[in-house]
C-alpha atoms as one frame of an Amber mdcrd trajectory, in Angstrom:
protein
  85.841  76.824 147.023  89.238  76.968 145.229  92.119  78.477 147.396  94.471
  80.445 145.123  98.262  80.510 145.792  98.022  84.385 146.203  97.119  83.213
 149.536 100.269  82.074 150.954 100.891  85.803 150.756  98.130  86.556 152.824
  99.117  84.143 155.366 102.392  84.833 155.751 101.362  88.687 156.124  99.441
  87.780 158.755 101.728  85.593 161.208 103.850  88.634 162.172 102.483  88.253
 165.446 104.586  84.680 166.170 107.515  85.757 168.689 110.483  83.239 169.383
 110.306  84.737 172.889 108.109  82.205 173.393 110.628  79.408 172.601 112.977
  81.397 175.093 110.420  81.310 177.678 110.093  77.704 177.633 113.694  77.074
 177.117 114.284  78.784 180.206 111.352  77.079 182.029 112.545  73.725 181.267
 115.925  74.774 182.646 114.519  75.720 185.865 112.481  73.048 186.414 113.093
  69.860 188.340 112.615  66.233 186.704 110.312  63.724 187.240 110.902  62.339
 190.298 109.161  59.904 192.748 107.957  61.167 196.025 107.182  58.453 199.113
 104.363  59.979 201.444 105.313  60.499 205.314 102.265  59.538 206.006 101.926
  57.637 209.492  98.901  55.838 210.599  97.445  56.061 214.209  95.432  53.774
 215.529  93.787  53.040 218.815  94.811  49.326 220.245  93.111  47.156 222.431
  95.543  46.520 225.865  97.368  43.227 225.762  99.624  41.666 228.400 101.293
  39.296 225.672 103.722  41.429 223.154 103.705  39.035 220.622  99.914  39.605
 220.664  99.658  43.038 220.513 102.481  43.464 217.903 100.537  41.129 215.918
  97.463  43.146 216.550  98.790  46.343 215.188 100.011  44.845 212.430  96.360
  43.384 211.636  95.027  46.433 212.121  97.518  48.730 210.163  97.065  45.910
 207.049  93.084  46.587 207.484  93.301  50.389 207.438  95.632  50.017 204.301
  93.248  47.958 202.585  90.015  49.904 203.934  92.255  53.275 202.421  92.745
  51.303 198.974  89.571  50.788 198.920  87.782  53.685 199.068  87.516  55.811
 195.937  86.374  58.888 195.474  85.775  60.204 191.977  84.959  63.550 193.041
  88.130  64.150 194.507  89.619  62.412 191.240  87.749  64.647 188.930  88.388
  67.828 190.490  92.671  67.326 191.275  92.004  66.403 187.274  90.190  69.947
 186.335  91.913  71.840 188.521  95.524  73.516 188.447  98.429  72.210 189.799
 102.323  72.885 191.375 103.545  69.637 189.918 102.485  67.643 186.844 101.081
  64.136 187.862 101.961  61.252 185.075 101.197  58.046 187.110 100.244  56.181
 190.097  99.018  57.233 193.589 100.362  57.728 197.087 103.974  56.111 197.283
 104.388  54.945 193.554 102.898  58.511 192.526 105.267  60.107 189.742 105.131
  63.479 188.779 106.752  66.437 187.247 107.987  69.004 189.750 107.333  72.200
 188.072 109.251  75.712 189.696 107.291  77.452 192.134 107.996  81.395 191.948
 106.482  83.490 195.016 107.076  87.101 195.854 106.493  88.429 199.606 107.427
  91.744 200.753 109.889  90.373 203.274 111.282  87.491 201.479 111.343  89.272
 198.038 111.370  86.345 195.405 111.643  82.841 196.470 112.463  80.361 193.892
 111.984  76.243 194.410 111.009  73.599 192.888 107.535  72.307 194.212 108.702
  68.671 195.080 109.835  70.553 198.593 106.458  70.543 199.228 106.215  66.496
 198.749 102.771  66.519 197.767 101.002  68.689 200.273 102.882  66.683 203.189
 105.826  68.920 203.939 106.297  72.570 204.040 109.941  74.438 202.613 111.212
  78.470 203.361 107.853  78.799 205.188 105.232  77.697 202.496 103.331  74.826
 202.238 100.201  73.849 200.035  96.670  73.884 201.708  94.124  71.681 200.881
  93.098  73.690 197.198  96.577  73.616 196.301  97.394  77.367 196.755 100.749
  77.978 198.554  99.954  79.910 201.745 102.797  80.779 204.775 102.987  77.909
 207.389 102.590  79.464 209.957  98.812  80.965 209.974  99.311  83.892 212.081
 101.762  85.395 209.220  98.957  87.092 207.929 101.337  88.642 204.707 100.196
  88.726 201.256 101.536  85.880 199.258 102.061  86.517 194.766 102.652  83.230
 193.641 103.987  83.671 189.666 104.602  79.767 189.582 104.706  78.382 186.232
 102.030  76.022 187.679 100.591  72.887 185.071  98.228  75.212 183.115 101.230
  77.482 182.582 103.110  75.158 181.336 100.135  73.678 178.618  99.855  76.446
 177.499 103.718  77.831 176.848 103.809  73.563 175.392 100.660  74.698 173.294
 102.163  78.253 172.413 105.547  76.363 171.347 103.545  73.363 169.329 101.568
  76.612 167.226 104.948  78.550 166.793 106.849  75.186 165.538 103.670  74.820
 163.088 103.359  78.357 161.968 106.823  79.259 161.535 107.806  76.008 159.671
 103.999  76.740 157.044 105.135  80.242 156.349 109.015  79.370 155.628 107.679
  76.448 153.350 105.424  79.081 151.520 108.430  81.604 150.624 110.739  78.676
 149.490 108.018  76.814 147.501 106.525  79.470 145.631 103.684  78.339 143.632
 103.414  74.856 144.931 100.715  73.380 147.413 101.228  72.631 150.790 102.435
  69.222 152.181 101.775  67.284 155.580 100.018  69.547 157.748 100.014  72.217
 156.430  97.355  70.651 154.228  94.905  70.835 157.494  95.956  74.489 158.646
  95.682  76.473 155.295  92.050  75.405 154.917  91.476  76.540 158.793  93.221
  79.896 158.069  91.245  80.437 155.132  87.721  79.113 156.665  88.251  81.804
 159.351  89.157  84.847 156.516  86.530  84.021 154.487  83.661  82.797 156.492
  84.265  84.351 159.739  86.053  87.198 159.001  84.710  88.645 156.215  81.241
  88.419 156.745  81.460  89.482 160.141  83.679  92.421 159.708  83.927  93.035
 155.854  86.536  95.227 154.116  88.319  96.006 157.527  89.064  91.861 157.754
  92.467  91.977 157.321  92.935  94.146 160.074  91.990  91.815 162.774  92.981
  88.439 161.474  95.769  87.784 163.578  93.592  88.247 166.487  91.524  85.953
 164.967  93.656  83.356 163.921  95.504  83.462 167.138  92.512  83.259 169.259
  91.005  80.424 167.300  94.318  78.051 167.281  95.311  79.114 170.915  91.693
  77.652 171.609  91.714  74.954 169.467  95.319  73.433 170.136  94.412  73.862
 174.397  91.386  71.601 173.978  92.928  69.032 171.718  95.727  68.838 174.229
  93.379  68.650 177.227  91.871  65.328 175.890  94.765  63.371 175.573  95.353
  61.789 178.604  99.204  61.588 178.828 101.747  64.189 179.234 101.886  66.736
 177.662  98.569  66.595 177.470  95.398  65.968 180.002  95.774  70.158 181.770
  92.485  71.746 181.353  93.383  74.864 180.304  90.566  76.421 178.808  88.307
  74.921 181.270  90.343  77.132 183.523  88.252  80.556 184.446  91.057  82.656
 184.624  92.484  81.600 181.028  88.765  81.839 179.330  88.374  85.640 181.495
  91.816  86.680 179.730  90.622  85.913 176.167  87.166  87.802 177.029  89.204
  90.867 178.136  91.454  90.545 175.351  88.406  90.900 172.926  86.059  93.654
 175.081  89.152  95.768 175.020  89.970  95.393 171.207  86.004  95.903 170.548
  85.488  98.681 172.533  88.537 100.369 171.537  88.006 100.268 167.684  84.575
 101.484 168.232  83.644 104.068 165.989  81.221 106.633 166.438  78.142 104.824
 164.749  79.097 102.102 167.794  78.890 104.478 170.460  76.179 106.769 169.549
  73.739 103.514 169.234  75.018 103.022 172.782  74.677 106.542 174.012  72.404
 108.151 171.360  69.926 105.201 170.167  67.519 106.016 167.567  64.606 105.975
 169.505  62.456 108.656 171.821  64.242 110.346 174.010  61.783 109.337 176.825
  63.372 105.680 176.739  66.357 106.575 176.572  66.900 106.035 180.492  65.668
 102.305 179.789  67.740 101.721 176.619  71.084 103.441 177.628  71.380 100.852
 180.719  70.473  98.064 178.780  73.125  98.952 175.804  75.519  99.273 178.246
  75.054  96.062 180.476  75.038  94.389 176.620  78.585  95.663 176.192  79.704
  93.992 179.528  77.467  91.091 179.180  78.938  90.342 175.113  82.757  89.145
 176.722  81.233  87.863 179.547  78.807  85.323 177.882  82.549  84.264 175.984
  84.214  83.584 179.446  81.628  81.280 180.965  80.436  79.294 177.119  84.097
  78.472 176.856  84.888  77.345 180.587  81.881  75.705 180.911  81.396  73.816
 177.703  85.497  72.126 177.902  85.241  71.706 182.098  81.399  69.746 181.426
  83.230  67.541 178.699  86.212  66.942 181.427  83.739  65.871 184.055  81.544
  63.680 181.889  84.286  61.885 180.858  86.283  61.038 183.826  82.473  60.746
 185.334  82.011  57.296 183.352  85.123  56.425 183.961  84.485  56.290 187.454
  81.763  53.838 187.284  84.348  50.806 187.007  85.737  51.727 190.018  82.811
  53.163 192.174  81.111  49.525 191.605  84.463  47.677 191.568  84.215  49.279
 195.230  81.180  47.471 195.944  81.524  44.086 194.424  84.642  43.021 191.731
  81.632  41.402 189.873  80.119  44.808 189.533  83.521  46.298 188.123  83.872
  43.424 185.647  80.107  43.993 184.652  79.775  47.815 184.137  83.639  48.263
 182.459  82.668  47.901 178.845  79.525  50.225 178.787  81.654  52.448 181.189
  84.720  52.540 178.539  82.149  52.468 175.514  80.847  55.818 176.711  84.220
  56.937 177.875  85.323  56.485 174.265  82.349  57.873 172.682  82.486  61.239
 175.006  86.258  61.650 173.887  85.488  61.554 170.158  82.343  64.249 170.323
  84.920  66.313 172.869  86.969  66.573 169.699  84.428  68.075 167.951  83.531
  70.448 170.753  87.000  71.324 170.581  86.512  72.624 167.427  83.263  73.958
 168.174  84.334  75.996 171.029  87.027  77.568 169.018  84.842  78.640 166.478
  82.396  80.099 167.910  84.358  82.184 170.462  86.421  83.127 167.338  82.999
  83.763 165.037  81.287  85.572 167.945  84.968  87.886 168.723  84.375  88.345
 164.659  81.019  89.529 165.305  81.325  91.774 167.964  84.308  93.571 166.441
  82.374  94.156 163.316  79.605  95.936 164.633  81.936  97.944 166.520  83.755
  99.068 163.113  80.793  98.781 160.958  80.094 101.947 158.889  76.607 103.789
 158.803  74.962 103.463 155.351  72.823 106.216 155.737
């Protein structure tokens, strides 16, 4: 299909929703927030000694026994624990290494109690889970809760945690895009795109024109910036989440909360343009009025079930992709564990698949984006669909 220039107009109509609030908001979170830093572990190791009357003998037994603990600790992996501190959110983002060589990003942690009011830190206080700071500490999950486990008061916790932060990174990376594609537009009147805007301007215009327009028809226009937004917001998250270093590897749309956010965002916008053709086959369905009390509850449970069916394809689709792929990664060390042979020996099929899952997670990235964005489409054009009859 040929892409007229007449559509630089269209796009450029159509990214009125880009705000440089956003670039404020992550100015002002990168102000706040403490550098990467390397945190030591108190952690002390108790063991039970055998009595001996020589002290040269039982100094030299604890240090045997503190060397075989270390190496019994270093040891032991376990990749379930790996996979789900990697899937799950965090107060700090982790770059490299483990335990005393661990290096991370502190990120700010922002509660509100009612009798501290707000309490602003920066979440290296907490040293990992091993310290507590102002009367917080992490539990086990990683949520802050109050030290002290009679306080019993309700904790907010606003934190611009590592999912947070993806996404104001991936908010900032779409604004940078959009805002530099739609200035190129108005000063190059006429002339194709360069660089990558080459990629996005055949994305916006596969979402108008087979998406949008045969989903919703001649109200299109009308909800593309919904659409687009949705569909990069997804799309940018999951390409992020795959690579491995900062700022990538947070799993943000594999992330419940994020995924039940975008679901609202599109049950309220369906369900609020709903015209009275969409309502009346919800309320008034052209069948007997006998089954109407077995066709009203099932319309209705439809309406609820439509955004949820969004929240849980998303989340589960990108989190299954996560876990595969850190799952054959695991191998090398879960038999490296058992014999260095075995390591050696499974390591290339492990990092064959490991590389193969990572490719077709690109194209689920896309996937995923699509078809939340084609099924939003849907949904919102049979809510504004016009009766024939």
């Amino acid at each position: 299909m040929k892409t007229e220039i007449t559509d630089n107009q269209f796009f450029i109509k159509n990214m009125s929703f880009v705000k440089l609030s956003f670039v404020a908001i992550l100015t002002t979170f990168f102000a706040v927030s403490a550098f990467a830093n390397t945190k030591n572990d108190q952690n002390s190791v108790i063991g039970e000694h055998l009595e001996m009357n020589d002290e040269k003998a039982l100094k030299h037994g604890e240090e045997a026994t503190a060397d075989g603990e270390g190496q019994k600790k270093s040891g032991k992996f376990d990749p379930g624990k790996m996979i789900m501190d990697h899937i799950a959110d965090a107060h700090d983002w982790h770059l490299w290494g483990e335990g005393h060589n661990s290096v991370s990003i502190s990120l700010p942690v922002i509660v509100y109690t009612k009798s501290k009011g707000i309490s602003l830190f920066s979440s290296s206080r907490f040293e990992h889970g091993h310290a507590s700071y102002e009367g917080f500490k992490l539990n086990k999950e990683g949520h802050i809760v109050w030290k002290d486990k009679a306080n019993l008061e309700t904790i907010y916790d606003i934190s611009l945690s590592k999912n947070v932060v993806a996404m104001l990174i991936a908010v900032l990376t779409l604004c940078i895009i959009i805002i530099n594609m739609a200035n190129s537009y108005v000063k190059n009147k006429g002339k194709a795109p360069k660089g990558i805007h080459n990629l996005i301007e055949p994305l916006i215009i596969f979402i108008r024109d087979d998406v949008g327009i045969p989903s919703i028809g001649k109200k299109t226009d009308r909800f593309m910036p919904l659409l687009l937004t949705v569909f990069f917001f997804i799309f940018i998250n999951n390409i992020f989440g795959l690579i491995p270093i900062f700022p990538g590897g947070a799993n943000v749309t594999g992330n419940i909360a994020v995924t039940m956010v975008l679901a609202v965002i599109i049950f309220l916008t369906v369900n609020l343009n709903g015209n009275k053709n969409y309502w009346k086959h919800i309320f008034l369905p052209d069948v007997p009025v006998w089954m109407y009390v077995i066709i009203i509850p099932i319309e209705i449970l439809g309406v609820v079930l439509k955004p949820f069916v969004l929240m849980l394809r998303l989340f589960a689709n990108i989190t299954a992709g996560h876990i595969i792929i850190l799952g054959f990664f695991s191998l090398i060390f879960i038999f490296g564990a058992m014999s260095p042979a075995g390591g050696l020996g499974v390591s290339p099929l492990s990092v064959a698949f490991t590389v193969f899952m990572g490719l077709l997670e690109m194209l689920v990235a896309f996937l995923q984006a699509f078809v939340f964005t084609l099924l939003s489409a849907i949904y919102i054009g049979m809510a504004v669909e016009e009766n024939h009859h």
